[in-house]
Every structure is written in structure tokens, then in C-alpha cells.
MDTraj code that builds the backbone (N, CA, C; nanometers):
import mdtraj as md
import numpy as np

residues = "UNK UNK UNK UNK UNK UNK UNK UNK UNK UNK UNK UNK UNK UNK UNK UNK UNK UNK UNK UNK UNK UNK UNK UNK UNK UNK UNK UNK UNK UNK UNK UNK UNK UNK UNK UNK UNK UNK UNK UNK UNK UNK UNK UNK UNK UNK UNK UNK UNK UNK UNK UNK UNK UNK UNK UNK UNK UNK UNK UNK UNK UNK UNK UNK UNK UNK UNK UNK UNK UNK UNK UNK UNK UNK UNK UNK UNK UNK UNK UNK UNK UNK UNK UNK UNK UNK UNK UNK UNK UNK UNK UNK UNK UNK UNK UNK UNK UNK UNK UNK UNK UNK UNK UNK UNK UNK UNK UNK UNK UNK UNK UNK UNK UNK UNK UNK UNK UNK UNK UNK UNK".split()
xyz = np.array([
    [9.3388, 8.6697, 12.5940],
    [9.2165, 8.7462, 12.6052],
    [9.1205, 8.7002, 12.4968],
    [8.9550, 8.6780, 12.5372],
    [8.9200, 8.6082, 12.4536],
    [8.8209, 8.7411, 12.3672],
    [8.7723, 8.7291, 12.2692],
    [8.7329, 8.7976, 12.1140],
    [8.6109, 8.8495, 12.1858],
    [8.6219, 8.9686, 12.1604],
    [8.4771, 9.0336, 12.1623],
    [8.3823, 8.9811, 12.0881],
    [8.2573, 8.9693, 12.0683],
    [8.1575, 8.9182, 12.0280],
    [8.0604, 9.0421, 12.0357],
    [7.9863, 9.0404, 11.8733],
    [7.8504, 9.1139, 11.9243],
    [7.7246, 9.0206, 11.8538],
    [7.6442, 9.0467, 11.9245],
    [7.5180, 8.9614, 11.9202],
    [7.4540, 9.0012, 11.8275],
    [7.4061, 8.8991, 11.6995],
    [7.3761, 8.9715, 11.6052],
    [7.1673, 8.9935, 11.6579],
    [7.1350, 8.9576, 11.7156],
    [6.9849, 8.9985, 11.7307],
    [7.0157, 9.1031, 11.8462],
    [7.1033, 9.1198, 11.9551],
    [7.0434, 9.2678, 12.0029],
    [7.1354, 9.3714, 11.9985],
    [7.3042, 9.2981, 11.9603],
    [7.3715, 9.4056, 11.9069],
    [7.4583, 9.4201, 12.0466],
    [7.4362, 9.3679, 12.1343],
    [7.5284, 9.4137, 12.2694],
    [7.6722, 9.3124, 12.2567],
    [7.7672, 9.3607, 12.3015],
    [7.9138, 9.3256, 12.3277],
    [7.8983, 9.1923, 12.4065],
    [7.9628, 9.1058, 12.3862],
    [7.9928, 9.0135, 12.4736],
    [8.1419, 8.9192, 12.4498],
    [8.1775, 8.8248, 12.5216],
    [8.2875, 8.7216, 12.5290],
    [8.2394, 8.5415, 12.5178],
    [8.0945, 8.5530, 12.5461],
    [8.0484, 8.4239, 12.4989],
    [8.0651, 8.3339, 12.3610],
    [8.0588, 8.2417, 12.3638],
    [8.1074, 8.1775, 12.2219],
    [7.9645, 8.1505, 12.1596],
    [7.8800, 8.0719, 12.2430],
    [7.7996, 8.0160, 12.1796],
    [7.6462, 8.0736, 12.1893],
    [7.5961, 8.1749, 12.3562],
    [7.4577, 8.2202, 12.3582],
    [7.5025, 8.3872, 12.3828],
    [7.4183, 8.4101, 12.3474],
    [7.4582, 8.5916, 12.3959],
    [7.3999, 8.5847, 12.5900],
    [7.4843, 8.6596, 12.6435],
    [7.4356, 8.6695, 12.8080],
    [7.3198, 8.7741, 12.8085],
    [7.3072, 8.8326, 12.7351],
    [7.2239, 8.9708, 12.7282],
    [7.0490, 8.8618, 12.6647],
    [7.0166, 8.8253, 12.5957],
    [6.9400, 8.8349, 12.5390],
    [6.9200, 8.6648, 12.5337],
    [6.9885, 8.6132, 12.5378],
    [6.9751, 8.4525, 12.5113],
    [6.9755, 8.4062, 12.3483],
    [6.9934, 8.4203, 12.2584],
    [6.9900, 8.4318, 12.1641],
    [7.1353, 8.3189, 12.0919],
    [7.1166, 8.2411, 12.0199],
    [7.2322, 8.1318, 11.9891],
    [7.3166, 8.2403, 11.8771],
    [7.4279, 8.2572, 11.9680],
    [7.5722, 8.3136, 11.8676],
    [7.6728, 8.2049, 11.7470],
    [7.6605, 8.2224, 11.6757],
    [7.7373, 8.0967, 11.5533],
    [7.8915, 8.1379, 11.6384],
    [7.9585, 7.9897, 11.6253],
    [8.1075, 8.0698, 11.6467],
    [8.2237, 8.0684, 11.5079],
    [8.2998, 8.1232, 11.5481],
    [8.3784, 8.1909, 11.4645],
    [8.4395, 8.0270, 11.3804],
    [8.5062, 8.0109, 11.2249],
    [8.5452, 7.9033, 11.2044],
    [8.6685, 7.8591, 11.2667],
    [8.6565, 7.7237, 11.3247],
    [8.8613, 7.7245, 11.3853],
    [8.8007, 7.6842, 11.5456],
    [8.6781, 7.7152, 11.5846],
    [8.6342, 7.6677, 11.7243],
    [8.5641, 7.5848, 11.7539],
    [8.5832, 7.5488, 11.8743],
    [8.5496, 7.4332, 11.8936],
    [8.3614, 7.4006, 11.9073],
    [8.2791, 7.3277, 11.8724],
    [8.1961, 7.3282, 11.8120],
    [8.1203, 7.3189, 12.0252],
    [7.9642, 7.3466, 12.0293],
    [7.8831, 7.3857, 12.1638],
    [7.9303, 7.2784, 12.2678],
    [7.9217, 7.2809, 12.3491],
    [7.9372, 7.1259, 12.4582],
    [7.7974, 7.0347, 12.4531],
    [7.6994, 7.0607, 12.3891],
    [7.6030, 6.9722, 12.4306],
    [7.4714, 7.0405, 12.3796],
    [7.3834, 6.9342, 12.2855],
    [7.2183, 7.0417, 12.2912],
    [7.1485, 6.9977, 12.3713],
    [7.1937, 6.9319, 12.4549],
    [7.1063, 6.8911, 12.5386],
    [7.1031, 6.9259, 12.6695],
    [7.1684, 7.0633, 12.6747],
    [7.1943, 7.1735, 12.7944],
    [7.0667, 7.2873, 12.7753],
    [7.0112, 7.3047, 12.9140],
    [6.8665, 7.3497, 12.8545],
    [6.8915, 7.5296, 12.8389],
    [6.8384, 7.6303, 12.7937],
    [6.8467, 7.7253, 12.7042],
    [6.8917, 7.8203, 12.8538],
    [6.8203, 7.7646, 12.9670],
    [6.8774, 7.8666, 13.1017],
    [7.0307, 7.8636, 13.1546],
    [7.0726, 7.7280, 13.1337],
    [7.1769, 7.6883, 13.1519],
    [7.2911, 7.7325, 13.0696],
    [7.2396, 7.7548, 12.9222],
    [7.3289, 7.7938, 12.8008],
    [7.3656, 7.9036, 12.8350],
    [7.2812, 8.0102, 12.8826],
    [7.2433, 8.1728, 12.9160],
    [7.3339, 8.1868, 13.0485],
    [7.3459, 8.1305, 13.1487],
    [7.4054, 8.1672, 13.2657],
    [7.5665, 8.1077, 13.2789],
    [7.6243, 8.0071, 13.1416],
    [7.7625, 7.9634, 13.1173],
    [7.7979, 8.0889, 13.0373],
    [7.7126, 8.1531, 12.9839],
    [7.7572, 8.2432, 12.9054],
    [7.7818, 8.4012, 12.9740],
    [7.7098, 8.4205, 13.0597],
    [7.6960, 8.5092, 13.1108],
    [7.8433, 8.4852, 13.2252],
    [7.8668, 8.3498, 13.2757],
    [7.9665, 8.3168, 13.3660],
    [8.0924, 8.3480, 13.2546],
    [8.0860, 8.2640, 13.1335],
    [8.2149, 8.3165, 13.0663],
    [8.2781, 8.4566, 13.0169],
    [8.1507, 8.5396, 13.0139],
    [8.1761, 8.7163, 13.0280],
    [8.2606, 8.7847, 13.1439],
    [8.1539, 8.7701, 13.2709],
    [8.2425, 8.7910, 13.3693],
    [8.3775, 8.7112, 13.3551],
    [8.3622, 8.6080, 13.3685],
    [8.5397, 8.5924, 13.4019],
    [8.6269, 8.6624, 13.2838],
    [8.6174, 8.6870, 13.2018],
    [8.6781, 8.7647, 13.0703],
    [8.6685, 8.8952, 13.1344],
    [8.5822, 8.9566, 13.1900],
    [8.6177, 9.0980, 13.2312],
    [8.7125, 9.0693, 13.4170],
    [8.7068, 8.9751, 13.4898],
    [8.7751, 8.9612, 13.6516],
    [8.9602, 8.9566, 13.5356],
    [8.9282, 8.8783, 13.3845],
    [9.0746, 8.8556, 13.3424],
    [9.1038, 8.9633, 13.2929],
    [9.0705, 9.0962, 13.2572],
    [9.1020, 9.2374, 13.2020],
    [9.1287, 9.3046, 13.2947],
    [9.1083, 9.2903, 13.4127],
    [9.1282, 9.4112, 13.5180],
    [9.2543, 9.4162, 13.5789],
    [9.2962, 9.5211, 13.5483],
    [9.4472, 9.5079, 13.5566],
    [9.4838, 9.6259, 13.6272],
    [9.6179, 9.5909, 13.7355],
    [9.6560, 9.6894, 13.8302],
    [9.7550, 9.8202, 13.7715],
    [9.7875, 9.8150, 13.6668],
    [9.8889, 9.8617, 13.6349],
    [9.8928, 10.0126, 13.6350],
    [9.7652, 10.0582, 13.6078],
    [9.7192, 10.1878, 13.5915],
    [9.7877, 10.2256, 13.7212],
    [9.6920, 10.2030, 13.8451],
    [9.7106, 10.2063, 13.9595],
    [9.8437, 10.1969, 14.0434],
    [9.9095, 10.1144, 13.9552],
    [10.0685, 10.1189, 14.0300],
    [10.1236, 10.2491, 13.9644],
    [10.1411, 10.2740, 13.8076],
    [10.1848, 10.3779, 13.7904],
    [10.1682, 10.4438, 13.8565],
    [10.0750, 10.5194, 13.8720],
    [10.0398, 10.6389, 13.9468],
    [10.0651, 10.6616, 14.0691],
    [10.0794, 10.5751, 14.1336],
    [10.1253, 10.5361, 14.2962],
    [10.3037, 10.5737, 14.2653],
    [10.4074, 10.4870, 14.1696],
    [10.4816, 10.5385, 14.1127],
    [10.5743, 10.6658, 14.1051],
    [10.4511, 10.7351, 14.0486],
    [10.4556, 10.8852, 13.9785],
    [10.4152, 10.9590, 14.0868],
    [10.3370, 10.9223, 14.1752],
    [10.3465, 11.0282, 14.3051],
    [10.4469, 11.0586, 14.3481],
    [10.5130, 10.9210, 14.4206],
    [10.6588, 10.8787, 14.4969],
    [10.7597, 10.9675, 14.4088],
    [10.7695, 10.9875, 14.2858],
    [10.8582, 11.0771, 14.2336],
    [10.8618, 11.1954, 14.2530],
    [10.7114, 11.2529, 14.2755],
    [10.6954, 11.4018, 14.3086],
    [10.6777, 11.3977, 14.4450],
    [10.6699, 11.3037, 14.5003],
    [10.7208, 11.3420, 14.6534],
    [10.8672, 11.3310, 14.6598],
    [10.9305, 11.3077, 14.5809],
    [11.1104, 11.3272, 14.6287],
    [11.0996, 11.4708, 14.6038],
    [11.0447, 11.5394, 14.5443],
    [11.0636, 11.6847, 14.5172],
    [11.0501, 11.7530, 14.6391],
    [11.0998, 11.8296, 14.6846],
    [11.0937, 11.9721, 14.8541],
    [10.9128, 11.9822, 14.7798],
    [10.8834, 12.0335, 14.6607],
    [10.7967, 12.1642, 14.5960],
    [10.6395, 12.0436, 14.6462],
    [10.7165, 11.9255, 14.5281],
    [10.5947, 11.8349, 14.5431],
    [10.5400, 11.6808, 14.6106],
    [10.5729, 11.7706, 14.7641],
    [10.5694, 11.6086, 14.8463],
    [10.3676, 11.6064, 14.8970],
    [10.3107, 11.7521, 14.8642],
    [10.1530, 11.7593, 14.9124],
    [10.0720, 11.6909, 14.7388],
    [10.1341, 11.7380, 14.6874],
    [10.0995, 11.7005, 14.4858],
    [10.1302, 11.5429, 14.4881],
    [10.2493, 11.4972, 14.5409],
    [10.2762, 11.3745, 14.5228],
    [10.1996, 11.2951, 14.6293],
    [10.1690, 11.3424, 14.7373],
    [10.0595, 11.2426, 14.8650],
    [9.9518, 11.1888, 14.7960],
    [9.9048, 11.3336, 14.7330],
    [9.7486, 11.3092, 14.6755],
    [9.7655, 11.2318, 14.6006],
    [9.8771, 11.2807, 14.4603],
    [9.8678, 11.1319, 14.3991],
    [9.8550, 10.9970, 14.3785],
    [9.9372, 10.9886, 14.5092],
    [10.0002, 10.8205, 14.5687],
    [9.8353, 10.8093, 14.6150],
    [9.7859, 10.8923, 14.6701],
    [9.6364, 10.8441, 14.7521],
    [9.5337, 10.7954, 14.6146],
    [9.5142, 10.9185, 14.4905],
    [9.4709, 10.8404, 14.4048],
    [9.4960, 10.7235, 14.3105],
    [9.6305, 10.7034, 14.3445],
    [9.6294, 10.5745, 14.2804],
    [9.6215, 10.4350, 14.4101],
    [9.6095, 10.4381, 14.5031],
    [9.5962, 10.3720, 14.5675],
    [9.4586, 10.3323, 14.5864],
    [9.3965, 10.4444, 14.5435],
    [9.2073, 10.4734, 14.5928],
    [9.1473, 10.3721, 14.4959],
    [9.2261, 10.4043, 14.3156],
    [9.2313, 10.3462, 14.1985],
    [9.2435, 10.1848, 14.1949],
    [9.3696, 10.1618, 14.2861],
    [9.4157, 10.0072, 14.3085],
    [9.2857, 9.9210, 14.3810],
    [9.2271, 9.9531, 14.5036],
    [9.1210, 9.9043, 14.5718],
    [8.9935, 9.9202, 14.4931],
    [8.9832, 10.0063, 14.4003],
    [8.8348, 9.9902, 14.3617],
    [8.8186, 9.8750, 14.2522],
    [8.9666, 9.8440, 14.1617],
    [8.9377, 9.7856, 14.0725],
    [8.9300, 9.6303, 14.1599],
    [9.0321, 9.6244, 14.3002],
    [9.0204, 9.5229, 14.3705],
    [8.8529, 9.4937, 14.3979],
    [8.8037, 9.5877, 14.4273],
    [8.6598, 9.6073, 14.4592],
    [8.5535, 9.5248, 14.3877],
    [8.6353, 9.5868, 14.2121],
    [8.5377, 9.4974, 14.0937],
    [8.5689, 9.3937, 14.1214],
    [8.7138, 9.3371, 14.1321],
    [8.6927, 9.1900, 14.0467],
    [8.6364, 9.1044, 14.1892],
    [8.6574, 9.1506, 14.2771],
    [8.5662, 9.0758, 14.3538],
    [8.4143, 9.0514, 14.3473],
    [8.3686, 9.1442, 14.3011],
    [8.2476, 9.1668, 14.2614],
    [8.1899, 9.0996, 14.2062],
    [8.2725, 9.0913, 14.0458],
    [8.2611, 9.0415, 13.9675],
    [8.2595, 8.8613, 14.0172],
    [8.3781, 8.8159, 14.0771],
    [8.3838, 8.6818, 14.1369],
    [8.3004, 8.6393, 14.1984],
    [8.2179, 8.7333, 14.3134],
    [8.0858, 8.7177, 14.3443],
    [7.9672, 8.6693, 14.2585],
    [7.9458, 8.7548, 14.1649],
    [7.8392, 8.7529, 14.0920],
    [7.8257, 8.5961, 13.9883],
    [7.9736, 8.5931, 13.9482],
    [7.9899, 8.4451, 13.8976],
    [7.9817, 8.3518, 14.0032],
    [7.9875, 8.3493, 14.1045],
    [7.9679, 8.2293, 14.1880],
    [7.7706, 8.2366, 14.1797],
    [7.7236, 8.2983, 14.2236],
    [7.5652, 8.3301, 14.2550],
    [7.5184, 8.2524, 14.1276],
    [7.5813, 8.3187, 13.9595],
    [7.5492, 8.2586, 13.8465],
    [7.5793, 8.0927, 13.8455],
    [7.6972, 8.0476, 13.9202],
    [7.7207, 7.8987, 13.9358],
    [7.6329, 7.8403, 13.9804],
    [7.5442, 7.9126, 14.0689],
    [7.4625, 7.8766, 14.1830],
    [7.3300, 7.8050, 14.1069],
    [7.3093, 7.8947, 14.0552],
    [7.1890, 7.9213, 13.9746],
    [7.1556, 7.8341, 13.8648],
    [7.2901, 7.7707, 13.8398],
    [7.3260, 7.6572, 13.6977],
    [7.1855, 7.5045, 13.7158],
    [7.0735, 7.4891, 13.6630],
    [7.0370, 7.3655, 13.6983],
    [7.0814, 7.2503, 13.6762],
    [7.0937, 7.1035, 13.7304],
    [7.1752, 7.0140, 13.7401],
    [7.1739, 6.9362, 13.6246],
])
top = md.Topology()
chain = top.add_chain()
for i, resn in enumerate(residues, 1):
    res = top.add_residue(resn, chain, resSeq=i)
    for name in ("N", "CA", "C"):
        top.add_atom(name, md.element.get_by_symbol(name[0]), res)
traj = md.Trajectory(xyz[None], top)
């Protein structure tokens, strides 16, 4: 998982190494890394690798696990006589849980392709 970053001119969170996605603004990187790919990548281009390397850092955080638990933990309270209506719902919200985050990272995969799109040559 790669290092949070905050931008020191607008202060917003990011995963970029070298431009902030928010603001465009050149981020120093940390000592120990590997030094920009190129200055001769023009400032739109810098802005939309950066913005591409965010998203994929958040499609790589999204994680099912929540969602299985709970799916899980229903199935247990549906072995119960008392709690097989307590345990449906459950299993339903974690299932509801599982598809939405499916939802994001597609989303998210979307939005980085459009940003690929957008890259000038």
C-alpha cells in the first residue's frame, strides 16, 4: 500500500509521488525514491498520472472482507430457530455491502481508463 501524501500548497490527501491530483502543484518525494520519469512530460500529463496513480491506490484498498464477514455472521444467526429473519437481513446487508464496493472499484477502473484517455501523446 502506497504512503499517503498531503500536498503541501492545498493540503488535500493524496497517493501521488510527484504532482498533487487535486491542485497540480509539484510534490518533493520522500528520500529513498525514485527520482520523476521525465521534465519533459507536460504539467497536464504530470496531473492526470497522478490523479491515475490515486485511483488505482484506492481500486487497491477496497477490500471485501467487511462484506464477507457479515454475510458470515448472518449464516450463524440463521442456524438459530430465534434468528433465521435477523440473520436473512444480515446476509442481505452484507451482500448489498459486497456489490457496492464491487460498484466502486469499477468505477473507479472506469474513471482511470477515461484519465488514460485523456493522457496527451
Amino acid at each position: 500500500m502506497a504512503e499517503e501524501k498531503i500536498c503541501p500548497a492545498c493540503g488535500k490527501p493524496h497517493y501521488a509521488a510527484d504532482v498533487c491530483p487535486w491542485c497540480g502543484a509539484k510534490v518533493e518525494k520522500p528520500a529513498g525514491e525514485e527520482p520523476a520519469e521525465t521534465s519533459t512530460e507536460s504539467k497536464a500529463n504530470r496531473v492526470i498520472r497522478a490523479k491515475i496513480a490515486t485511483k488505482k491506490q484506492q481500486v487497491e484498498d477496497i477490500s471485501q472482507t467487511g462484506p464477507f464477514l457479515v454475510v458470515c455472521l448472518g449464516i450463524l444467526v440463521c442456524i438459530t430457530i430465534v434468528g433465521i429473519l435477523l440473520g436473512l437481513i444480515i446476509i442481505g446487508l452484507g451482500i448489498w455491502w459486497g456489490v457496492s464496493r464491487d460498484n466502486e472499484e469499477k468505477k473507479l477502473k472506469n474513471e482511470i481508463k477515461e484519465l488514460e484517455i485523456e493522457l496527451e501523446p
